[in-house]
C-alpha positions in Angstrom: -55.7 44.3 198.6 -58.0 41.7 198.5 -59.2 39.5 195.6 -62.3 40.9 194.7 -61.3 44.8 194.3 -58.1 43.5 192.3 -60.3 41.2 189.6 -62.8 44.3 189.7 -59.6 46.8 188.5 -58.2 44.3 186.1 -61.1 43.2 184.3 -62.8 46.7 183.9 -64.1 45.6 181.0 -66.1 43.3 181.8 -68.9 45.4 182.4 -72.5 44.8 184.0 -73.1 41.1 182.8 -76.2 40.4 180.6 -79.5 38.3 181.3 -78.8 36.5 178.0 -76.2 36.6 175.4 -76.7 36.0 171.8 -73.6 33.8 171.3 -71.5 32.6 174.1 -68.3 31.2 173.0 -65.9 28.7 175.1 -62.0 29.0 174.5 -60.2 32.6 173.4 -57.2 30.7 171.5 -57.1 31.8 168.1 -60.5 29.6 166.5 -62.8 31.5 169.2 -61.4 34.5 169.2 -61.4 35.2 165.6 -65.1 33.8 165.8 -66.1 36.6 168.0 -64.3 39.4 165.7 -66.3 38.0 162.9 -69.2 38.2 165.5 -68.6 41.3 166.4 -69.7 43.2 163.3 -73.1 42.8 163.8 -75.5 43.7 166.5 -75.2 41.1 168.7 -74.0 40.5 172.2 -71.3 38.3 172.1 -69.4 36.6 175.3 -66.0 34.7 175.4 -65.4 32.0 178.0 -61.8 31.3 178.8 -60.1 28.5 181.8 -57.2 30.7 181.6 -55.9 34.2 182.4 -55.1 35.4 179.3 -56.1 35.2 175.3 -54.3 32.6 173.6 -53.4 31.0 176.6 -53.0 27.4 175.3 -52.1 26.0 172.1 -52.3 29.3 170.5 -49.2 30.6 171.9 -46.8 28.0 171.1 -47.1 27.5 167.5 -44.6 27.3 164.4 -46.7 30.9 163.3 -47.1 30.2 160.0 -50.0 31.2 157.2 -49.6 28.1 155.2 -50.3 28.4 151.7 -52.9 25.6 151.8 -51.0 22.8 149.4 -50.6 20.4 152.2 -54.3 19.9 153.1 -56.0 17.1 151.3 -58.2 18.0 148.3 -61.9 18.4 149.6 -61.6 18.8 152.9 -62.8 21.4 155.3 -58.5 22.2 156.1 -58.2 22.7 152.4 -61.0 25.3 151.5 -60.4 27.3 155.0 -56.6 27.3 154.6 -56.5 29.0 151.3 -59.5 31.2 152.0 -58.0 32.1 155.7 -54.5 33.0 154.2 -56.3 34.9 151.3 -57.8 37.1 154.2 -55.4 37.1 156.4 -53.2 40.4 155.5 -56.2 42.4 155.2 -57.4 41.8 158.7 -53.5 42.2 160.4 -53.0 45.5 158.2 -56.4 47.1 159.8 -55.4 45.9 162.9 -51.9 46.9 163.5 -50.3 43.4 163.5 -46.9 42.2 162.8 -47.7 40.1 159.2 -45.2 39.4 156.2 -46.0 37.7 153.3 -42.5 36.0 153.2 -43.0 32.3 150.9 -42.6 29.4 151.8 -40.1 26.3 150.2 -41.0 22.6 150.6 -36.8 21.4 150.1 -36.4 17.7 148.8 -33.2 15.9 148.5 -34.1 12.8 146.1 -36.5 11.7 143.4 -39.2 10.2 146.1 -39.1 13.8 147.4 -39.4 15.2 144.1 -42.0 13.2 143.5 -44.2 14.2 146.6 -43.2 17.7 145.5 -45.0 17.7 142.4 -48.1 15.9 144.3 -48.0 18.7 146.9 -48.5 21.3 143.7 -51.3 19.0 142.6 -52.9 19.1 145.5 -52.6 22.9 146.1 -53.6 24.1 142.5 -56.9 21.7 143.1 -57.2 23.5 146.1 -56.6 27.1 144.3 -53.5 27.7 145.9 -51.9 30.5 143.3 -48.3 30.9 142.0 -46.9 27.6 143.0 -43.7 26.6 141.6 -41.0 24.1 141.8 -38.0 25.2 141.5 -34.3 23.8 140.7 -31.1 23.9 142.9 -29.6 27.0 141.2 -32.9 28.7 141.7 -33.2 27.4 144.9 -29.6 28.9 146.5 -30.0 31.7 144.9 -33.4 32.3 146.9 -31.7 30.8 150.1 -27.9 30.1 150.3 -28.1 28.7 153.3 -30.0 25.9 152.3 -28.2 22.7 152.1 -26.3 22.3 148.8 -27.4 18.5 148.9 -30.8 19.7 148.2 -32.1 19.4 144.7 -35.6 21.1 144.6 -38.4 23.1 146.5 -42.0 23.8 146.1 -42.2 27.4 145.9 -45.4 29.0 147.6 -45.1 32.8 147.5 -48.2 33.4 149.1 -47.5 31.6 152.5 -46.1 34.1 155.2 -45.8 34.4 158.7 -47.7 36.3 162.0 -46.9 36.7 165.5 -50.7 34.1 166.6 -50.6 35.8 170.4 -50.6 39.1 168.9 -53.1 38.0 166.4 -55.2 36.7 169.0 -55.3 39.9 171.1 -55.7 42.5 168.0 -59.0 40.4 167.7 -60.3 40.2 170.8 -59.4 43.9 171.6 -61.5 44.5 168.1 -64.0 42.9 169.5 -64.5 44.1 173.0 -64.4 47.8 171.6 -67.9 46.6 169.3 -69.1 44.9 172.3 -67.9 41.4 173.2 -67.1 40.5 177.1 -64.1 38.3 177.9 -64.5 36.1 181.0 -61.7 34.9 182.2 -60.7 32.3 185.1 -63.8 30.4 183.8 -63.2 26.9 183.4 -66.7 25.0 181.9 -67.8 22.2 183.9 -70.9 22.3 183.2 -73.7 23.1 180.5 -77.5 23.2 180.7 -80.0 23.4 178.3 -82.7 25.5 178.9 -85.6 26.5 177.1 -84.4 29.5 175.4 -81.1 28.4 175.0 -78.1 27.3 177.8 -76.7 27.7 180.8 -73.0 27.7 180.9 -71.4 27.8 184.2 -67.6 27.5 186.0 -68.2 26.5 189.9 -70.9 29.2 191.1 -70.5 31.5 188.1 -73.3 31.3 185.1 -73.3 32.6 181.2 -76.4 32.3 179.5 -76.1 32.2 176.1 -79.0 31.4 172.8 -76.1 29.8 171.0 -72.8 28.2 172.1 -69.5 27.2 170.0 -67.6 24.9 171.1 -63.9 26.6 170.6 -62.0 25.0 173.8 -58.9 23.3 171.2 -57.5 20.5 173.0 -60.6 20.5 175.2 -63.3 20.4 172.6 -64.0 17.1 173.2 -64.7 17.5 177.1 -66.8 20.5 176.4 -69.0 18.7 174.2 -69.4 15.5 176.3 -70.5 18.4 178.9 -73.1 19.3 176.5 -74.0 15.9 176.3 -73.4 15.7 172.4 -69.9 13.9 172.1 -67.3 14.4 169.6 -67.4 11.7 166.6 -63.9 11.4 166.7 -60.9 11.5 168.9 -59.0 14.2 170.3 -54.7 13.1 170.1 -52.8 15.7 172.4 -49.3 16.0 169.9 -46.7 17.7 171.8 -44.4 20.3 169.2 -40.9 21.5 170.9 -39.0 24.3 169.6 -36.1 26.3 169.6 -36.1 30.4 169.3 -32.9 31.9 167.8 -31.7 35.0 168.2 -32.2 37.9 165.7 -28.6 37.8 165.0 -29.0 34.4 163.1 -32.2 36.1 160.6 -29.9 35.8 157.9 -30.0 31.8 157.5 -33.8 31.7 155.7 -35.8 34.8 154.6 -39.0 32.2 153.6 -40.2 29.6 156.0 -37.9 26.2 155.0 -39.9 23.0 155.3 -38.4 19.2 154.7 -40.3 17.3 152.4 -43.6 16.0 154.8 -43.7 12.7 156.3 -46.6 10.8 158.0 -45.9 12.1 161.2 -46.8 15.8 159.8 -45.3 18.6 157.9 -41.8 17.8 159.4 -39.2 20.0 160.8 -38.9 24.0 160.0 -36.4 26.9 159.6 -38.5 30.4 159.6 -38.1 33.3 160.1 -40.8 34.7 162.8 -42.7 37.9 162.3 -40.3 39.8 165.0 -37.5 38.8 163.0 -36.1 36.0 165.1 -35.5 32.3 163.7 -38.0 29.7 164.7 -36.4 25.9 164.0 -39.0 23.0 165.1 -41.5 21.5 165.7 -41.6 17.2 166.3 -44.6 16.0 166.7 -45.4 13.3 169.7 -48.2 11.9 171.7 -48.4 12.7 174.9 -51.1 11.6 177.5 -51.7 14.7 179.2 -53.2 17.5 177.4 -51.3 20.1 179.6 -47.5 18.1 178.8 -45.6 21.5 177.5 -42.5 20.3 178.7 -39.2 20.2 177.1 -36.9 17.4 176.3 -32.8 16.7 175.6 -34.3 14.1 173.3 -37.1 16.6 171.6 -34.1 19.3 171.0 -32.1 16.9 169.3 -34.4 15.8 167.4 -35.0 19.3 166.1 -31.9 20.3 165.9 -31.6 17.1 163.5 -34.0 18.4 161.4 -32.9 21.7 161.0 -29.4 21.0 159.9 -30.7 19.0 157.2 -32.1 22.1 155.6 -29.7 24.6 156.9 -26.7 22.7 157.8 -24.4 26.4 158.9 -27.2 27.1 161.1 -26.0 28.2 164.8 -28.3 26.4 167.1 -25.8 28.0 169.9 -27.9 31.1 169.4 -31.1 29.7 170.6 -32.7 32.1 173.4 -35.1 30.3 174.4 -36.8 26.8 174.3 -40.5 25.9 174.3 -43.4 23.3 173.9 -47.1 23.4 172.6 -49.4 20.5 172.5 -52.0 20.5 169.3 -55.3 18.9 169.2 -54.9 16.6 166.4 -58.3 15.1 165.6 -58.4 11.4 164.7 -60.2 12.2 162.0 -57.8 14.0 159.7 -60.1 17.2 159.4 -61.5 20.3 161.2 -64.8 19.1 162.4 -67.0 22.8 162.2 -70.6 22.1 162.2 -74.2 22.0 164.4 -74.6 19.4 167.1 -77.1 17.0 165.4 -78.8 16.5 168.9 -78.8 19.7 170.5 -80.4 22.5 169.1 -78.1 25.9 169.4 -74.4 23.9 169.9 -71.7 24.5 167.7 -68.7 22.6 167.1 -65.3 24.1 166.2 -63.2 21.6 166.9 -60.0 19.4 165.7 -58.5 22.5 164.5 -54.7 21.4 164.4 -52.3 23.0 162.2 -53.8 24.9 159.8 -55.5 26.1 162.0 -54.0 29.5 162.5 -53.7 30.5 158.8 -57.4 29.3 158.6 -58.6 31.3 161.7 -60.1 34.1 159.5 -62.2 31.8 157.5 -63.1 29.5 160.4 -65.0 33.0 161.8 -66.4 33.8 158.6 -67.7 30.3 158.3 -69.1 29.7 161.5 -70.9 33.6 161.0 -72.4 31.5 158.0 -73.6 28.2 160.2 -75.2 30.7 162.4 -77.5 32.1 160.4 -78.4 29.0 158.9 -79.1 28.0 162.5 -81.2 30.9 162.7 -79.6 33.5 164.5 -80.9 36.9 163.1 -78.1 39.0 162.2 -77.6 42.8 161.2 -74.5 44.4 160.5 -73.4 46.8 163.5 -74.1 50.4 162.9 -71.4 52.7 163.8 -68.6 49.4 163.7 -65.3 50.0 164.6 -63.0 48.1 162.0 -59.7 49.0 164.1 -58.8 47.8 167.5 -60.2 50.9 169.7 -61.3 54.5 169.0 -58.1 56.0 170.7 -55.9 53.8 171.1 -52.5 53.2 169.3 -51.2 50.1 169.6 -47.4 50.8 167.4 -44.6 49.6 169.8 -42.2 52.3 170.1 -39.3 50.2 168.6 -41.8 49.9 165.4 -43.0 54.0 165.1 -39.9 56.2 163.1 -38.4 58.7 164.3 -41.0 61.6 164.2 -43.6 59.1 165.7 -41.4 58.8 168.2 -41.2 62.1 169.1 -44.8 63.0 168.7 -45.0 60.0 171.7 -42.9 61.2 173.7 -43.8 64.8 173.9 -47.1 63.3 174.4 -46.2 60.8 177.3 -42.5 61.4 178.5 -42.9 57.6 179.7 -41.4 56.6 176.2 -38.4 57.7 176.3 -37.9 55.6 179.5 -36.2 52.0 178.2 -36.8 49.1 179.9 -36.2 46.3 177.6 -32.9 46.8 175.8 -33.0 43.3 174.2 -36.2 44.5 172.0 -36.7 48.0 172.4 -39.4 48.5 174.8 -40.7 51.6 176.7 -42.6 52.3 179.7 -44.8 53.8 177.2 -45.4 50.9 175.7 -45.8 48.4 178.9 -47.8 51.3 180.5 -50.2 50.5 177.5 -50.4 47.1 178.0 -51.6 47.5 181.2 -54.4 49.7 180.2 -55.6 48.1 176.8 -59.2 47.1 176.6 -58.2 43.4 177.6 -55.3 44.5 180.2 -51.9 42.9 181.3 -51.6 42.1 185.2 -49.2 39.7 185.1 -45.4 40.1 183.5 -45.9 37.3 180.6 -49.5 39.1 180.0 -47.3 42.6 179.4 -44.5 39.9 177.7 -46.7 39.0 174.7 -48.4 42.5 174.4 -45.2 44.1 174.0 -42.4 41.5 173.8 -40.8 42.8 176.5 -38.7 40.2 178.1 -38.4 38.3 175.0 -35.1 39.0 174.0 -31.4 37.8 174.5 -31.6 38.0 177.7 -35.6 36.5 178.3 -36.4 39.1 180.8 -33.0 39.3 182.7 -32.8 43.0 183.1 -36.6 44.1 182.7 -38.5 41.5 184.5 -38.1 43.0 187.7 -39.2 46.9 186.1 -42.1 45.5 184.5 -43.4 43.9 187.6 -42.9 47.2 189.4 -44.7 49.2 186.9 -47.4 46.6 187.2 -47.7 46.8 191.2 -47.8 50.8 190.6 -50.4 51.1 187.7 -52.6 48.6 189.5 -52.0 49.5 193.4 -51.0 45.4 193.8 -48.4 44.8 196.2 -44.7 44.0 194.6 -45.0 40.7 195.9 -48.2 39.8 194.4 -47.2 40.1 191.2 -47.0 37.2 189.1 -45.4 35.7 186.1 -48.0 34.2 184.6 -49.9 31.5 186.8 -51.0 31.4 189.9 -48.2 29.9 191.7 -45.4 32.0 189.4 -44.9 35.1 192.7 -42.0 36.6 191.0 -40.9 38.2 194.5 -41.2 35.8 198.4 -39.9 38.2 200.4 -37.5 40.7 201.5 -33.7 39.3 202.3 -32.6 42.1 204.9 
C-alpha cells in the first residue's frame, strides 16, 4: 500500500481543505486543543496544526495529571486566575464528555515549623486567589484521611477541590468535540515557516500551506520557535524541565486516596504520591534542565531521586510495584507566568505560551480566555447553531471495563466484538480498540489505540495484547502486519518473518 492511499484512509477526516480558515492553531497538546473546543461553539472554521502523529503528543502526555486547586500560583498572576477558574470548569466539561475525572483533594504534608509556616502562606495565597474550602489540618486529622502518610508528618494543607484527570484522554475528548462541530486536525505538520499576507497568514510545513485570519501560538515547548518564525519573538525564555516518573500498579491504590504533595521548594511543587484517574499510583516528578527539548529519557539517578521523595510522604509505599517508568519535559517560562496575549507587532498572532504546570488544570480557562482576546482582536463570532456539546452524534465512547453489566450486554448483542478480550491487564475489548480505530480522530498506530483505550497499559505494558492490537489494526485499515507501528516512525513492531 503506498503512502498516499494509507494517510488518505487514516485521516478521513480531514476533509476537502479550505481557501481560508478563521483561526488556525499550531500545537494539539492540551492549551491548543482546548482552545479549539472553545472555538468550536461558534460558527467558525477552525484548523489545528500538529508536528506529531497524534493529539497530545508532547508534554501533554507525560504529566503528574493533576487539577490543582490553584493555592500554589502567585497572587495576581495570569496561573493564579486561570487555575482556579480552569479547575472550577473542569468537571463540567469531562462529565459531558465522557472523561475519566475525580474530584479526589489534595494535601500539602509538612514535617516542621518552616513547613508549617509555608503551609499557612500557601492558604493565604490560595484564599486571595478564591481558592474555597482550604484547610490545614493536624496529624490526627491528617492519618485519619491518609494512614499511609508518614507518622513524622505534623500537618497538611487540605484542598478538597483539587482532583485528578487522565490529560491524553482529555485532550482527545476535545478535539473529537471539536472535529464533530467542525475543526480539521493536520497532522505530520511541523511549522517552519509563517507569512503574513494581506488578509491574514500563511502557515506552511515543507510544500504544505494553512491559511488562516488568525493564528495562536499553542506549540508548548516550541512556542518560542514558532513565534521567532512569525517574526515577533517571545519576551522571555523558554527552560526545557525534564519530570521522571514512576507508574504503580493498581494493586498499590490503597497507599493515598488524595494527591500527596511535600511542602514546595524552589525547584517546584516537589515530589508526589496520587492516585491517577485509572486508579493506578503516580509517584514523581523532579524537575531538571535539560538542553534538548525532545530529552524524555529516564535516569537511575532521576528514579532515585523520586523514589526519595515518595518515601518521605509514604514511607510503606512499594516502589517494587512500579509498571512502568516515564519522562516529560515542561516548558517552563523564565518569566514565572503563562504569557497569553496579542503579538504587539503583528496584527492577527496570538500567543499561548509558557504554559508549565498549571497548565492542565487551567486548560479550560486558557480556551475561554483566548475566545475572549479574539474578539477583542476582532474576530466576529456567533454561537454555532445546531452545536454538538458531546463528543459525536453516534458515538459512545464508555470502555467496556467502565459500562455495568446490562451495558455490557446491550454492546455485545450489538457488536459481538466485545466480548472478545484482548487486554486482560485492564479490561479491554475488540470492541473497544475497534473504536479507536474508527473515532473521528482515529488510531493507526498501537500507542494511538494504547491511550484511547489503555490497552497495553497494564501489568504487563502490552506483553500479551500488543501483538492483537497491531493485527486488528493491519485488518481494520488493509496495512500490511509489518507496517504497523508503535508510535513513531522508526517503532515497526514486526521486521520480518523467522521461518
Amino acid at each position: 500500500m503506498d503512502d498516499n492511499s494509507q494517510t488518505k484512509r487514516t485521516y478521513a477526516f480531514e476533509r476537502r481543505l479550505l481557501v481560508l480558515y478563521d483561526v488556525v492553531i499550531i500545537g494539539a497538546g492540551i492549551s491548543g486543543t482546548m482552545c479549539a473546543y472553545m472555538l468550536a461553539k461558534y460558527d467558525l472554521s477552525v484548523a489545528v496544526l500538529e508536528a506529531g502523529e497524534d493529539i497530545a503528543a508532547g508534554s501533554t502526555r507525560a504529566n503528574s495529571a493533576i487539577v490543582h486547586a490553584g493555592y500554589d500560583a502567585k497572587e495576581g498572576t495570569l496561573k493564579a486566575l486561570l487555575n482556579v477558574r480552569g479547575c472550577e470548569m473542569m468537571e463540567g466539561i469531562a462529565k459531558s464528555l465522557d472523561v475519566h475525572y475525580k474530584r479526589c483533594g489534595s494535601l500539602v504534608v509538612g514535617f516542621s515549623s518552616k513547613d508549617r509556616e509555608h503551609i499557612e502562606l500557601l492558604k493565604r495565597r490560595g484564599e486571595t486567589n478564591g481558592v474555597k474550602e482550604l484547610r490545614i489540618i493536624e496529624a490526627d486529622e491528617l492519618h485519619s484521611m491518609e494512614p499511609y502518610v508518614s507518622k513524622e508528618a505534623t500537618c497538611a494543607l487540605l484542598a478538597p477541590t483539587a482532583g485528578i484527570v487522565c490529560p491524553y484522554d482529555l485532550a482527545f475528548a476535545v478535539s473529537e468535540n471539536a472535529v464533530t462541530n467542525g475543526a480539521r486536525f493536520h497532522f505530520d505538520f511541523k511549522v517552519d515557516r509563517i507569512e503574513k499576507t494581506d488578509n491574514g497568514f500563511a502557515v506552511s510545513a515543507g510544500e504544505k500551506t494553512i491559511k488562516g485570519k488568525y493564528v495562536l501560538n499553542c506549540a508548548g515547548l516550541y512556542c518560542d520557535e514558532v513565534a521567532s518564525l512569525a517574526g515577533d519573538p517571545l519576551p522571555f525564555e523558554i527552560i526545557p524541565r525534564r519530570g521522571e516518573y514512576m507508574l504503580l500498579d493498581k494493586a498499590e491504590s490503597f497507599i493515598a486516596s488524595r494527591t500527596l504533595f511535600v511542602t514546595p521548594s524552589e525547584k517546584g511543587k516537589g515530589i508526589l504520591v496520587s492516585p491517577t484517574a485509572d486508579g493506578n499510583i503516580i509517584v514523581g516528578p523532579n524537575a531538571n534542565i535539560v538542553e534538548e527539548k525532545s530529552d524524555t529519557s529516564v535516569t537511575y539517578e532521576g528514579l532515585d531521586e523520586i523514589a526519595e521523595g515518595a518515601r518521605l510522604i509514604t514511607p510503606d509505599i512499594n516502589l517494587k510495584a512500579n509498571i512502568t517508568s516515564f519522562a516529560g519535559v515542561r516548558p517552563t517560562p523564565s518569566s514565572g507566568d503563562f504569557y497569553i496575549q496579542p503579538s504587539s507587532k503583528i496584527d492577527g498572532l496570538i500567543h499561548v505560551a509558557g504554559i508549565e504546570s498549571p497548565g492542565l488544570a487551567s486548560s479550560p480557562a486558557i480556551g475561554e480566555y483566548v475566545v475572549e482576546i479574539l474578539k477583542k482582536c476582532g474576530l466576529k463570532m456567533k454561537k454555532r447553531k445546531n452545536y454538538i456539546k458531546t463528543r459525536s452524534r453516534t458515538g459512545n465512547y464508555k470502555l467496556f471495563c467502565d459500562m455495568t453489566n446490562e451495558e455490557r450486554a446491550e454492546a455485545i448483542e450489538k457488536n459481538p466484538a466485545y466480548a472478545k478480550m484482548i487486554c486482560r491487564c485492564e479490561n479491554i475489548t475488540e470492541g473497544d480498540i475497534l473504536n479507536a480505530i474508527h473515532r473521528p480522530i482515529p488510531a493507526h498506530t498501537v500507542d494511538m489505540v494504547k491511550r484511547r483505550t489503555r490497552s497495553g497499559m497494564g501489568r504487563c505494558q502490552g506483553g500479551f495484547c500488543r501483538t492483537r492490537v497491531a493485527d486488528i489494526i493491519s485488518r481494520e485499515l488493509d496495512i500490511p502486519l509489518s507496517e504497523i507501528r508503535k508510535f513513531t516512525k522508526n517503532s515497526k513492531i514486526l521486521y520480518g518473518k523467522t521461518k
